[in-house]
C-alpha positions in Angstrom: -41.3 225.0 170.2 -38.9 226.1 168.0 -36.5 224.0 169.2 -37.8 220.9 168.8 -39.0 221.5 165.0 -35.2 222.3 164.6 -34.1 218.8 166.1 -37.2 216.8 163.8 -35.6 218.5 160.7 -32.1 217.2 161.5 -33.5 213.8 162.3 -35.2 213.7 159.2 -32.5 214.8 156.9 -30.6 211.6 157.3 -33.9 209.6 156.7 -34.7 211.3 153.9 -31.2 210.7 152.2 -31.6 207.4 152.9 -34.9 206.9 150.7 -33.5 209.1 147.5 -30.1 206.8 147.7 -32.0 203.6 148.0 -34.7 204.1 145.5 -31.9 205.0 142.9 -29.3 202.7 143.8 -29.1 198.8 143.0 -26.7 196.2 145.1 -23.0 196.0 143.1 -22.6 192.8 141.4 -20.3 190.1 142.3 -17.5 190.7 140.2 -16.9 187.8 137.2 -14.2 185.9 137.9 -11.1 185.6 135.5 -10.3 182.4 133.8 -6.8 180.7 135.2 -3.9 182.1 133.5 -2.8 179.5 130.4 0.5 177.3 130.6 3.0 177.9 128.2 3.3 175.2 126.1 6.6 173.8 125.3 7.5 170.0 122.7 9.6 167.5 124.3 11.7 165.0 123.2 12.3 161.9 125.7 15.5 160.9 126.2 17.0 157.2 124.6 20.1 155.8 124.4 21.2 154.2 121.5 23.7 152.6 119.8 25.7 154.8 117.5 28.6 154.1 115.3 31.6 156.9 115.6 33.8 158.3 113.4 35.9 161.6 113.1 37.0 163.3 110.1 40.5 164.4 109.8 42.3 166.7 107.9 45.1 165.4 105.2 46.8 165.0 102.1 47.7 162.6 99.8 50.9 161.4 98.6 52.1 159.4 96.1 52.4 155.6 97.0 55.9 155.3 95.1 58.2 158.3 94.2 61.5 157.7 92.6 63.7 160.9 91.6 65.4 159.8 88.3 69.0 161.1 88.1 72.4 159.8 86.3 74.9 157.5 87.7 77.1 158.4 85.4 78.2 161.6 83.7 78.0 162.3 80.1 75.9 164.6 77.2 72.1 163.7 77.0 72.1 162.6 73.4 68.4 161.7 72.7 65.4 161.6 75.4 62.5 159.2 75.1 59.6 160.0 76.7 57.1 162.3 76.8 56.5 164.7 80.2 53.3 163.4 82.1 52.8 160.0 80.6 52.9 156.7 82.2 56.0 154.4 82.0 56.8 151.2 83.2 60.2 149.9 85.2 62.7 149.7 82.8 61.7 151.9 80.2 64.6 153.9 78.4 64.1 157.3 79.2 67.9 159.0 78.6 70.8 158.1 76.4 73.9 159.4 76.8 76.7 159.5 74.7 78.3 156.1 75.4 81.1 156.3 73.2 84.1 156.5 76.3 82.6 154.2 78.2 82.6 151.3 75.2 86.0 152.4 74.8 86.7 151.4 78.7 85.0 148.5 78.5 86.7 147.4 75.0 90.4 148.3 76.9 89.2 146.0 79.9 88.1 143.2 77.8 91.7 143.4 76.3 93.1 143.5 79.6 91.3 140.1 80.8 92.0 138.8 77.6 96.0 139.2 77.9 95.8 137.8 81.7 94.0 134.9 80.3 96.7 133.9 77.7 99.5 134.2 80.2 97.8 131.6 82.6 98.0 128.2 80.6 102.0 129.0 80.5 101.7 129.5 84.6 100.2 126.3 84.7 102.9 123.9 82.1 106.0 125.7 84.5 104.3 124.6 87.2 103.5 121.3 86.2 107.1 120.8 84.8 108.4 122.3 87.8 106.6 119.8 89.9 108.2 117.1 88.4 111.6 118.2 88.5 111.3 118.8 91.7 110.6 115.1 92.6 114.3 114.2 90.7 115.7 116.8 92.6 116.3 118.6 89.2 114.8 122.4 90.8 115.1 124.0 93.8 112.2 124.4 96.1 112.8 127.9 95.8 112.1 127.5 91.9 109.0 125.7 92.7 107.3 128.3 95.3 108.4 130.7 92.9 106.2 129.1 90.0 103.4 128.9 92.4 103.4 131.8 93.2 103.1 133.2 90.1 100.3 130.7 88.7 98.3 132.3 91.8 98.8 135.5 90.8 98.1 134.8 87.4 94.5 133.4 88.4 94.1 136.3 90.7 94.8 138.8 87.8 92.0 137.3 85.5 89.4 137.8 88.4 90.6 141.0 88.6 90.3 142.0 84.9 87.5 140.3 85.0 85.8 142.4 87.6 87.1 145.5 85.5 85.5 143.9 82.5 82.0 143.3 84.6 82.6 147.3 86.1 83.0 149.0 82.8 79.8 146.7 81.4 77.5 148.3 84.3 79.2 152.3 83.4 78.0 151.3 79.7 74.6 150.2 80.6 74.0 153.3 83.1 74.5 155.6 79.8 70.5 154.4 79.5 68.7 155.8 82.1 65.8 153.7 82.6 62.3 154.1 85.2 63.3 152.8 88.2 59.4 152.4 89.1 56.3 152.2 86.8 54.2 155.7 87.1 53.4 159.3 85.8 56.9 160.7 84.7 56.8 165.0 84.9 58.2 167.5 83.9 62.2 166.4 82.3 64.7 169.4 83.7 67.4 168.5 81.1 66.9 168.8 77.4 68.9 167.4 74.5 72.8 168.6 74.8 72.9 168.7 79.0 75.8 167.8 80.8 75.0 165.7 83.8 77.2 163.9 86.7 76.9 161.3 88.1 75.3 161.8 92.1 74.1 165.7 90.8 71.5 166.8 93.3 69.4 167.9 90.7 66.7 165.2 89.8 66.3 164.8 85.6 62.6 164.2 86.2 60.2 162.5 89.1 58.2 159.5 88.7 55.1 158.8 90.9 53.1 155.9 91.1 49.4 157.0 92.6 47.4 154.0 92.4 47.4 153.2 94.8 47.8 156.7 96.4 48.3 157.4 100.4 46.5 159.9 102.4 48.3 161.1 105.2 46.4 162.9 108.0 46.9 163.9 111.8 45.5 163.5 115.1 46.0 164.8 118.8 47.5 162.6 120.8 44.7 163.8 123.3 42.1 162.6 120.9 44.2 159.1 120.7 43.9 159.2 124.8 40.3 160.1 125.1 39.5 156.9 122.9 41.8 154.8 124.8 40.2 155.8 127.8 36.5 155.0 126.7 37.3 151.5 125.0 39.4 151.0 128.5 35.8 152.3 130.4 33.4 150.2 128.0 31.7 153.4 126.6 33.1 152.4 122.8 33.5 149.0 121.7 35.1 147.8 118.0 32.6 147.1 115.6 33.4 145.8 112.1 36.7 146.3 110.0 37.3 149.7 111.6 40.5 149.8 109.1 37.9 150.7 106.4 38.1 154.6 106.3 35.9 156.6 103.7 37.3 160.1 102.1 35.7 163.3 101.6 37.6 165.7 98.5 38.1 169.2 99.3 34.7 170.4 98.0 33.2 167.8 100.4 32.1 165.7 97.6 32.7 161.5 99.0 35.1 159.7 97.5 33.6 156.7 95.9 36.3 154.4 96.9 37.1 153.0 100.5 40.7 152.8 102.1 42.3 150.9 104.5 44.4 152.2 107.7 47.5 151.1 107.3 49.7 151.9 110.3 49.6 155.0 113.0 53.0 156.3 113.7 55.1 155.8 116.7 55.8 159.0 117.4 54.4 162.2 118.4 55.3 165.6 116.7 56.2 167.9 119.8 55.4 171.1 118.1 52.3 170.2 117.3 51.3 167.2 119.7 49.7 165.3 117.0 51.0 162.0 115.3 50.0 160.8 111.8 47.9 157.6 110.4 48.3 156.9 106.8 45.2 155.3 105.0 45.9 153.8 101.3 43.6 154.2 99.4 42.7 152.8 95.4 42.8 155.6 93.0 42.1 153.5 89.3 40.7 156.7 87.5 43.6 158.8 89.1 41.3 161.5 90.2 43.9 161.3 93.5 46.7 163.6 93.1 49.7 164.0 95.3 48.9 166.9 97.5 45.3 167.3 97.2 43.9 168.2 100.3 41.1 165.9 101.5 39.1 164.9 104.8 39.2 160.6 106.0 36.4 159.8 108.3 38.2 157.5 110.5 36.1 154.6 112.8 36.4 155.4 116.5 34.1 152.7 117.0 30.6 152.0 118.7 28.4 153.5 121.6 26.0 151.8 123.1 24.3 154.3 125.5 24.8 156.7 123.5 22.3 159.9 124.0 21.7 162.0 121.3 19.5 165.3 121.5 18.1 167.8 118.6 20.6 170.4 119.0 17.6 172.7 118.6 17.2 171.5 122.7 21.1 173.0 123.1 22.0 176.5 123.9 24.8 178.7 125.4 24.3 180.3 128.7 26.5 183.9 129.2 30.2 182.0 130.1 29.4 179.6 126.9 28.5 176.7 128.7 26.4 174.4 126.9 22.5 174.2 128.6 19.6 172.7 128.3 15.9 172.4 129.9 14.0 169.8 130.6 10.3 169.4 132.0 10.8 167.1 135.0 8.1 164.9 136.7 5.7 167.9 137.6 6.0 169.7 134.4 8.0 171.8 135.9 11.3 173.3 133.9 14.8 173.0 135.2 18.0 173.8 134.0 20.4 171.1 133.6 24.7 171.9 132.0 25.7 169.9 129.5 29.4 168.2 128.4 29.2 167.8 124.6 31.4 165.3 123.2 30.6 166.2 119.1 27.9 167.2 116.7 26.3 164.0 114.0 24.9 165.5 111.7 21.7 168.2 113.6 21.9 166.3 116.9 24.7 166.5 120.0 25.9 163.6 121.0 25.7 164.3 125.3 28.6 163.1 127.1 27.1 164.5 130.3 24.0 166.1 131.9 20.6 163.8 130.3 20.1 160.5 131.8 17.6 158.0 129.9 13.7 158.9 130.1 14.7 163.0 130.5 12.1 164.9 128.5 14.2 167.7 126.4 12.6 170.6 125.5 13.1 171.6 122.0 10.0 173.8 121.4 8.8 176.7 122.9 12.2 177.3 124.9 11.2 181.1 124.7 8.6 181.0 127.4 10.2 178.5 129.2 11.5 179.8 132.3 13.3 177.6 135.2 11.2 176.9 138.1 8.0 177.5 136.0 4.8 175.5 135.0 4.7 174.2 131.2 2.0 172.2 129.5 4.0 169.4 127.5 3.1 168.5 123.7 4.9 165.8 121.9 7.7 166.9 119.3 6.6 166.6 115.6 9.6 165.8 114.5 11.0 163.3 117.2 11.1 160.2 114.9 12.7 161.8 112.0 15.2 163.4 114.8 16.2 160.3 116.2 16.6 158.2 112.7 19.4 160.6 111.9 21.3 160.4 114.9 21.3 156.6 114.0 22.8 157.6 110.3 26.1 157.9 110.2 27.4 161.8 109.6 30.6 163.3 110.0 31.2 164.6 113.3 32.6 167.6 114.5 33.3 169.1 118.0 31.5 171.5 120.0 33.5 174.6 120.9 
């Protein structure tokens, strides 16, 4: 008896447990379900070549277009100078007297000279002519007669020769005026009133320099002169207009309102530098041009016609400094492409390398933008405004 109630109760116990925990108890819900994680969102910029006109700016300086040192040809005392330091002259103005007193007295005693050898000769010529006939009657010796000859010759040859004299002491005379050799901006005169000077003295009396128009020298690498070589050769830059016409930038950037022309690019390369020179001329009516300034020419490379320029927004450096870039290829996916950068126009790169046509850049949102990742793509605000400045012309400069 006792042992069955014992087995009812541990029967029941489970039973009973089961009632309390499913009258309190209500089935667990189906748990919600989370919304699908959101794509970042990244603004492209689709890929176009272009036409683009190229230039490079180099670094110069000008240099007056004539420059003539004045200096004495002959020596003598500065008696009186007549001009005043930095004001124009012309070719031929008087600009020094010396004193010319010896050399009118040379000239005076070589006039004399010439003047004696001149009276002699018309005696010369009667002997001769008397001599002559004598000869014929046998009334002279040929001797007599060569002798007369001879002397008539000399005669003649000593009035070209005091003549000369006459003509060499004239010039002496005339180079006590020192005269401009060119018309220009004299300077600064380093002789004053009183000087001794010599003739060939290395020391200049003053400079002239004639700066409109003015010259503006500048340099560039022989390697730059190859690279363009190489794309005209390759068809990736063709001439386009006068590409003599070069524009100027002043030191503080400012343009210069005139254009220049290139006139020549030397022959030779500089081997310490590896760079030659091209010198531009340049009009300079107002003179604001002064020999030595230092300025920048922008310098026509010519035109590219596939030319792919990219906000350089879309451009970054990876670790080693290579140039980078992501794009959202054909299932919005990012990838990583390198870039060559051939120069910056004004905020874009101009890509040698690495975008074809119809890549889409990304230029927005490149912070959430991972390789190998899923974007959602928007349109860049700014795309138009980007790509009507890479059409402007700017001055270029080259990536690092």
């Amino acid at each position: 008896m006792f042992t069955r109630i014992k087995f009812t109760w541990v029967t029941l116990v489970p039973l009973v447990l089961a009632g309390v925990l499913g009258s309190g108890c209500k089935p667990a819900a189906a748990p919600a379900q989370r919304p699908p994680p959101q794509l970042p969102e990244v603004a492209v910029v689709v890929v176009t070549p272009q036409a683009v006109s190229l230039s490079t700016e180099l670094p110069g300086r000008t240099a007056a277009y004539l420059e003539a040192e004045v200096r004495p040809q002959v020596s003598g005392i500065i008696q009186s100078r007549h001009f005043e330091e930095g004001q124009d002259v012309s070719a031929g103005d008087l600009l020094y007297q010396l004193d010319p007193a010896r050399y009118q007295a040379i000239h005076a005693q070589a006039q004399a000279a010439l003047a004696i050898a001149e009276a002699q000769l018309p005696a010369l010529r009667a002997r001769v002519e008397r001599y002559t006939n004598a000869l014929a009657e046998r009334a002279v010796s040929q001797q007599d007669y060569d002798e007369a000859v001879a002397a008539l010759k000399q005669g003649e040859a000593t009035i070209q020769l005091r003549a000369a004299e006459v003509e060499s002491a004239r010039i002496d005379l005339s180079y006590t005026q020192i005269t401009a050799p060119i018309s220009g901006r004299i300077g600064k005169s380093y002789v004053t009133v009183g000087a001794l000077v010599t003739a060939n003295q290395p020391t200049a009396l003053a400079t002239i320099r004639q700066f409109d128009p003015i010259y503006v020298d500048v340099t560039q690498s022989s390697a730059e002169l190859l690279r363009m070589k190489r794309e005209f050769e390759s068809g990736a830059l063709r001439a386009s207009g006068d590409q003599r016409v070069v524009r100027l930038f002043l030191e503080d950037r400012t343009p210069y309102a005139l254009e220049g022309k290139l006139q020549f690019r030397d022959i030779t390369v500089e081997p310490t530098t590896g760079s030659y020179t091209l010198r531009i001329v340049f009009p300079n009516p107002e003179h604001l041009l002064l020999p030595g300034m230092f300025v920048w020419a922008s310098v026509q490379e010519g035109t590219a016609e596939q030319a792919i320029l990219v906000p350089q927004e879309g451009v970054s450096r990876n670790p080693k400094g290579e140039a980078i870039a992501l794009i959202v290829d054909e299932t919005d996916t990012v990838q990583q492409r390198k870039l060559t950068l051939n120069r910056a126009l004004g905020n874009q790169w101009l890509v040698s390398d690495g975008l074809s046509a119809g890549d889409r850049l990304i230029v927005e949102g490149l912070i959430n933008a991972r390789p190998g990742n899923p974007v959602r793509v928007v349109p860049f605000a700014s795309a138009a405004g980007q790509r009507g400045a890479g059409a402007a012309h700017s001055p270029a400069s080259r990536p690092n």
